[in-house]
C-alpha positions, 0 to 999 in steps of 0.5 A: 500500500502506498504511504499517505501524505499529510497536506504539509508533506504534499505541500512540500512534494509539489514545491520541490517538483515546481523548483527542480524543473530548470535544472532537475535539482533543488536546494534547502534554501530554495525550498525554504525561501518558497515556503517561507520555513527555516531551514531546520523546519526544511531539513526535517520534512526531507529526511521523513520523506526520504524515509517515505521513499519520495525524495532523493536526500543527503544534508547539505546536497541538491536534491530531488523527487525520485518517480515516485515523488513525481508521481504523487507531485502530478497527482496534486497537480492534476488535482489542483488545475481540474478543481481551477477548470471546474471552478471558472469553467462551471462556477464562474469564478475569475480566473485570478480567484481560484488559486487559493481555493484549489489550494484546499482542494487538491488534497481531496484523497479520493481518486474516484472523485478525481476521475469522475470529475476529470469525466464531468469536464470532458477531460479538459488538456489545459487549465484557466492560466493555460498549464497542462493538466496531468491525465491519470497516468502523469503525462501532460500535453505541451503547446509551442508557445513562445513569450510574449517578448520574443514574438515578431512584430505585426504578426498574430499571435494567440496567448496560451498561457500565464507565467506568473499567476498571482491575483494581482498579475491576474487581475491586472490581464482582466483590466486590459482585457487580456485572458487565455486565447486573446489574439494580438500583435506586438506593435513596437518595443520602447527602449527606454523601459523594453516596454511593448505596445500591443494590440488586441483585437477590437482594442486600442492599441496600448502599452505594457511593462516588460514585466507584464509582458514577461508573464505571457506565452503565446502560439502564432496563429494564421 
């Protein structure tokens, strides 16, 4: 039987999985610094989920999730981005007010549950803020998008996904009338800043921060 995980340790399993994407390693002080924990607080929850066999562990060494921890990291994960979807898709929930809620919701232990959810929304590829939803076997789909920086001037261009997804960077893309599948064409870059002028369709064409802009992925389109 597989072991169970107390919501502290799942909180713990899917920060790692997040902070050792780039390099396929974390550290103790990555991990503290996203959780906001001293370092013995850190030390602790390793050495208990090294003894769980979920994590690749020796003090003062980088670190990582073996498969297993993987495993249990996508299972959370899935969870989390099918509770935003049923939330904005079926409760109408702005997409900048579901992150905190799903938060709760992704360590519901009941996998029928999950799964008969995953049905009732028709099993849905990509979430409100354009990620990947994990299927039931951990593997997710991947869209060519680039970032909103890089894209070719005068050329169109569908936003796919948000990068950075706290509310206030959420609710900000509201304002401007910028979601998930908005189309628009980068009309200049200001060197003073490496602000852009964008234009979204039926929209005045306007200016946003390099910093905004950074938070964008998006595909071309015909």
């Amino acid at each position: 039987m597989p072991p169970n995980f107390t919501v502290t340790e799942e909180n713990y399993i899917k920060h790692i999985y997040h902070l050792q994407q780039p390099t396929g390693y974390t550290t103790t002080n990555e991990l503290a610094a996203a959780l906001k924990a001293k370092p013995a607080s850190i030390t602790d929850m390793l050495k208990k989920l090294s003894t769980k066999k979920i994590v690749n562990y020796e003090p003062y060494k980088e670190f990582q999730l073996n498969n297993s921890g993987k495993k249990v990291a996508l299972g959370i994960i899935r969870k989390h981005r099918l509770w935003e979807y049923f939330l904005v898709e079926k409760l109408q929930f702005g997409w900048d007010e579901v992150h905190d809620i799903a938060e709760e919701l992704e360590h519901v232990s009941s996998k029928e549950l999950i799964e008969k959810l995953d049905a009732f929304l028709n099993h849905p590829r990509f979430d409100p803020h354009g990620d990947p939803i994990p299927d039931s076997n951990g593997r997710m789909s991947q869209l060519p998008q680039v970032n909103l920086m890089e894209v070719t001037f005068n050329t169109a261009a569908q936003v796919t996904s948000v990068g950075n997804q706290s509310s206030e960077l959420l609710e900000l893309l509201k304002h401007k009338n910028i979601r998930i599948g908005t189309v628009l064409e980068v009309k200049k870059k200001f060197s003073f800043d490496n602000s852009i002028e964008i234009k979204v369709r039926n929209h005045q064409a306007m200016a946003i921060s390099e910093q905004l802009a950074r938070s964008l992925f998006v595909k071309y389109v015909d």
